[in-house]
C-alpha atoms as an extended CHARMM CRD file, in Angstrom:
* protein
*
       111  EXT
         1         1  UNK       CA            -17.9070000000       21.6410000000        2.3380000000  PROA      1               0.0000000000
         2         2  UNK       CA            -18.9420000000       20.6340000000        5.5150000000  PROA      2               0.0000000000
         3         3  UNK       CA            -16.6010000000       19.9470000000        8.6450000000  PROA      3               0.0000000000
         4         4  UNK       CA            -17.8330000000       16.5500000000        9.0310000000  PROA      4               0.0000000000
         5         5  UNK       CA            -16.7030000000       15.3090000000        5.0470000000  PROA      5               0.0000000000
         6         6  UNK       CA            -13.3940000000       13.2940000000        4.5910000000  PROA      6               0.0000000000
         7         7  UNK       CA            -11.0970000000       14.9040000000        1.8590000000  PROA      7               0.0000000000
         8         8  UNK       CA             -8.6450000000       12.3760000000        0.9260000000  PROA      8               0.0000000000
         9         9  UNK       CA             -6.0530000000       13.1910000000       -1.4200000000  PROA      9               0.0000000000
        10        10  UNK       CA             -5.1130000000       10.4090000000       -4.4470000000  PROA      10              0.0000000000
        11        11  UNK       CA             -4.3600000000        7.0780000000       -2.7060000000  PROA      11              0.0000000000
        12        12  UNK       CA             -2.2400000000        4.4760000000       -3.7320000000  PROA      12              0.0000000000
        13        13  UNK       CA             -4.2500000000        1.5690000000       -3.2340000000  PROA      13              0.0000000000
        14        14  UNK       CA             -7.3880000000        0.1230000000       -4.4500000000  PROA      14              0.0000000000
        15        15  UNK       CA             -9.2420000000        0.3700000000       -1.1620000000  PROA      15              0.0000000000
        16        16  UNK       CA            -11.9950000000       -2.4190000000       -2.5430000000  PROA      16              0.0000000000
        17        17  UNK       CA             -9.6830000000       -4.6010000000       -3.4450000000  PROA      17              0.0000000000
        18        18  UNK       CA             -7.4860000000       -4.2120000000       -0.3430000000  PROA      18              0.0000000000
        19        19  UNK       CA            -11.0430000000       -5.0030000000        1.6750000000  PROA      19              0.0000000000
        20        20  UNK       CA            -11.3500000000       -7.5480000000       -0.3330000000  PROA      20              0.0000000000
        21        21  UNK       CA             -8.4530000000       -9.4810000000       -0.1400000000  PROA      21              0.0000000000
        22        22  UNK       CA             -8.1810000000       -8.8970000000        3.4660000000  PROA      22              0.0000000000
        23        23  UNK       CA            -11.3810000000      -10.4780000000        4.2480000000  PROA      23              0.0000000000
        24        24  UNK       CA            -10.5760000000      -13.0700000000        2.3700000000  PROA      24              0.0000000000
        25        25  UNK       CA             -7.1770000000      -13.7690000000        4.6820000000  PROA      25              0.0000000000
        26        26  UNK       CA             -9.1360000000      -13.5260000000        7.3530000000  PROA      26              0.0000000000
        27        27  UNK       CA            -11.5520000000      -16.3420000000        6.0250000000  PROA      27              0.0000000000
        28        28  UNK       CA             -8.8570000000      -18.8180000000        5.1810000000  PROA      28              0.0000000000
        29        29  UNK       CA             -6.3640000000      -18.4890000000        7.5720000000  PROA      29              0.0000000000
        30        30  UNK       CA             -7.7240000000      -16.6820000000       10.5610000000  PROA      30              0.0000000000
        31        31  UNK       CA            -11.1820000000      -19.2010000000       10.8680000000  PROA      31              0.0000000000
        32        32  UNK       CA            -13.1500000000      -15.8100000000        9.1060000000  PROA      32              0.0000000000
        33        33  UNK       CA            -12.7530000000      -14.1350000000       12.4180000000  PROA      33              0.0000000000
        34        34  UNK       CA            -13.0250000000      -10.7640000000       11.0870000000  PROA      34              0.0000000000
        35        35  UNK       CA            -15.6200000000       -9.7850000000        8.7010000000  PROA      35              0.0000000000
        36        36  UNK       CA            -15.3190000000       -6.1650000000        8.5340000000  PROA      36              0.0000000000
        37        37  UNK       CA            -12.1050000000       -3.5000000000        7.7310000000  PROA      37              0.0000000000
        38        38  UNK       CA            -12.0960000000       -0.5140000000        9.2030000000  PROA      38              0.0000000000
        39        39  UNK       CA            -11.2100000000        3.0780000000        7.3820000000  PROA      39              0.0000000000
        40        40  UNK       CA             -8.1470000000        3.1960000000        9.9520000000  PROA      40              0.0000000000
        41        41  UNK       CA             -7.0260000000       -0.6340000000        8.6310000000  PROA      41              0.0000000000
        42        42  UNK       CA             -6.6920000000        0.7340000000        4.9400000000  PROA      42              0.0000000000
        43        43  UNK       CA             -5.0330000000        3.8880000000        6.2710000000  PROA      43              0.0000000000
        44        44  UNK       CA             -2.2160000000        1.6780000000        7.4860000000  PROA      44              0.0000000000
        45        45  UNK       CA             -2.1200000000       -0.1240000000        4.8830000000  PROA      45              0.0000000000
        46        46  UNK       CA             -1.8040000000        3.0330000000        2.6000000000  PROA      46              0.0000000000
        47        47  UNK       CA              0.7810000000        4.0740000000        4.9620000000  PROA      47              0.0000000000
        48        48  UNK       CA              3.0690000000        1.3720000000        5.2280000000  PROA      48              0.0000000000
        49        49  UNK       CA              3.0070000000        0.8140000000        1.2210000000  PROA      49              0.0000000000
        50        50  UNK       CA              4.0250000000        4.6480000000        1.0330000000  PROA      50              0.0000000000
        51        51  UNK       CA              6.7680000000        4.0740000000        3.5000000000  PROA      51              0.0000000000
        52        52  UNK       CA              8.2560000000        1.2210000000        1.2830000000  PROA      52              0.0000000000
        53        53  UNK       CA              7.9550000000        2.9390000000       -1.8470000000  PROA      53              0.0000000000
        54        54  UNK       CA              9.9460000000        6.1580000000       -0.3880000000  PROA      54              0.0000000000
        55        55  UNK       CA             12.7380000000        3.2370000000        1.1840000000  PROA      55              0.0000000000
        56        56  UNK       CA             13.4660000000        2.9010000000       -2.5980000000  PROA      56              0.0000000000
        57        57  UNK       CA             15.3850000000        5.4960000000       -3.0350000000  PROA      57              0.0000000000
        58        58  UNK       CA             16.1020000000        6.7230000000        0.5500000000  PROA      58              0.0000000000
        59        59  UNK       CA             19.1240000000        4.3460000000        0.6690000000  PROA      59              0.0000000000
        60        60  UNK       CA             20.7830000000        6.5050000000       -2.2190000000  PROA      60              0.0000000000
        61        61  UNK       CA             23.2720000000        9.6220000000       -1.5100000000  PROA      61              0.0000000000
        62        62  UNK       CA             22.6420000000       12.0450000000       -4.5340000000  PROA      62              0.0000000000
        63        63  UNK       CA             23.4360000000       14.8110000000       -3.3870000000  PROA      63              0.0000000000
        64        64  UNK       CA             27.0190000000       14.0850000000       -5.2900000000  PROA      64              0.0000000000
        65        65  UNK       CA             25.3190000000       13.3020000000       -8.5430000000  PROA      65              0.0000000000
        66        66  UNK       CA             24.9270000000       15.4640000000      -11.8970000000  PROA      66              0.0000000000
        67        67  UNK       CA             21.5270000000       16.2350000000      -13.3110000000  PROA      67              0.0000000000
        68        68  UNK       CA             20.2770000000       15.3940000000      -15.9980000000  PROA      68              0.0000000000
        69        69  UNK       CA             20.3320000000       16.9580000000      -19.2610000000  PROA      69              0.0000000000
        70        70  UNK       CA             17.5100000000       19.0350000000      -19.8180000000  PROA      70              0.0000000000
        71        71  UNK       CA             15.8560000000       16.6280000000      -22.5690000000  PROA      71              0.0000000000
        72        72  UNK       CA             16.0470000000       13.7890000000      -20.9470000000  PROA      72              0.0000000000
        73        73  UNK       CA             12.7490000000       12.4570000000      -19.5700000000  PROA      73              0.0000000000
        74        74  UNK       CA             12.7680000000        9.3490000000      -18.4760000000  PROA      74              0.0000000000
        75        75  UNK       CA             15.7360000000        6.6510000000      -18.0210000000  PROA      75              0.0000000000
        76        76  UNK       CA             12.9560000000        3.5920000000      -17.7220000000  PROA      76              0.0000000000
        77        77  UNK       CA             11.4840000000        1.9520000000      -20.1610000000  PROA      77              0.0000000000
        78        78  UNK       CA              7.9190000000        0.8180000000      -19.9660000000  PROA      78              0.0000000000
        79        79  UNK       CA              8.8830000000       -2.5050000000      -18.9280000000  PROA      79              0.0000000000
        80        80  UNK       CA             10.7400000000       -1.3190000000      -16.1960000000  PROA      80              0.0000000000
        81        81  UNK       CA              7.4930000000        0.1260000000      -15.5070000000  PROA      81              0.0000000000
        82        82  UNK       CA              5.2490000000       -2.9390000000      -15.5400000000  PROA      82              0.0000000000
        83        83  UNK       CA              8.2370000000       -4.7980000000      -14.0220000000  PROA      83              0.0000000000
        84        84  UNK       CA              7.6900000000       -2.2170000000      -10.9170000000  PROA      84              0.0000000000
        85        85  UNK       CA              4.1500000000       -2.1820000000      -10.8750000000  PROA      85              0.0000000000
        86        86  UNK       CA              3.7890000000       -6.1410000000      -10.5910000000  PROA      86              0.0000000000
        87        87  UNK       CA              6.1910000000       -6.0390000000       -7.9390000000  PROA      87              0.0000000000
        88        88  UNK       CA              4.6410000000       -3.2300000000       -5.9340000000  PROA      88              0.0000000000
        89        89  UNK       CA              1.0890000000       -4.9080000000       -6.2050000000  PROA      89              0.0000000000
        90        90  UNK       CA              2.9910000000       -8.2020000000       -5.0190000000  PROA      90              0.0000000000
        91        91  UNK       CA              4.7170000000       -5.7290000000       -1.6060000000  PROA      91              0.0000000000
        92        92  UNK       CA              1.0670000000       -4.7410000000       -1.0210000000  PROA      92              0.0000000000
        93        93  UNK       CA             -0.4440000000       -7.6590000000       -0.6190000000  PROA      93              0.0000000000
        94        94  UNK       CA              2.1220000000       -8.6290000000        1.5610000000  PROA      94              0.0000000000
        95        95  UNK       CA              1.6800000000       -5.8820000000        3.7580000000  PROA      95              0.0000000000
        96        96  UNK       CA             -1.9650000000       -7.0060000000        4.0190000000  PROA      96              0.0000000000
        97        97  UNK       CA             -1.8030000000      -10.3320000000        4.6030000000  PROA      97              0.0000000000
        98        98  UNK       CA              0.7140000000       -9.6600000000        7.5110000000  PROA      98              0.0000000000
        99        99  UNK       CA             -1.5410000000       -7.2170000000        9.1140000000  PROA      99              0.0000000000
       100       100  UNK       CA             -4.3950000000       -9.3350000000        9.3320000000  PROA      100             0.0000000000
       101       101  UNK       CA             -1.9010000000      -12.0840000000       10.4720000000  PROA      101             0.0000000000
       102       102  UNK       CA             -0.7960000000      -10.1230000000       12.9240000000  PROA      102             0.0000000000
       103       103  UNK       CA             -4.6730000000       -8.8510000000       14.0630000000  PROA      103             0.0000000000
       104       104  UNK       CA             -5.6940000000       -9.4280000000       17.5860000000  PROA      104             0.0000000000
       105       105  UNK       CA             -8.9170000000      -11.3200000000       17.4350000000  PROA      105             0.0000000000
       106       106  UNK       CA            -10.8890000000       -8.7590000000       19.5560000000  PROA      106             0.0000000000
       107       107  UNK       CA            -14.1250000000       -8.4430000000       17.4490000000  PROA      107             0.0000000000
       108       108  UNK       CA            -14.7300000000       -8.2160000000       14.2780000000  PROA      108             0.0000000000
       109       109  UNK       CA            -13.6060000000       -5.7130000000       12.1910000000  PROA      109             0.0000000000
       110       110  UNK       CA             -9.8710000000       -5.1790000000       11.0000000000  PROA      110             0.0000000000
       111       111  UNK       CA             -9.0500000000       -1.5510000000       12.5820000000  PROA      111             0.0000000000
């Protein structure tokens, strides 16, 4: 592998969707300014959505709590599931649309 290649591990967000929708906040409420996002922009993004997701639970002592029995697997159902999901997509784009908000218009790209 050369030095030079990127090895990400799995992300948690459709980079070409987050492009996508953040170009198209920047067309309708920031005048288009910024038709480009940068690598480092969806790197943030990825970052802050990660830092949500482990807020969850980080709230939660539980240290004082038993564990489960050894045949349990899973104490959601699926529609907790797609309940979650819709809601994280929904804390994504948030996150998004506030960054390019919040974007000095120097240039542009989103960075």
């Amino acid at each position: 592998m050369n030095e030079d290649t990127i090895q990400r591990t799995q992300s948690v967000i459709n980079r070409s969707a987050v492009k996508k929708y953040a170009l198209k906040v920047s067309a309708e409420k920031r005048a288009g300014k910024f038709t480009r996002v940068s690598d480092d922009f969806l790197v943030q993004v990825e970052a802050d959505l990660e830092a949500a997701i482990r807020q969850l639970s980080s709230t939660v002592d539980t240290s004082e709590m038993a564990k489960p029995a050894e045949d349990v697997d899973w104490f959601i159902t699926g529609q907790a599931v797609k309940n979650a999901e819709g809601r994280l997509n929904e804390l994504a784009r948030i996150i998004v649309h506030r960054k390019v908000m919040k974007h000095p218009t120097l240039g542009c790209t989103l960075k």
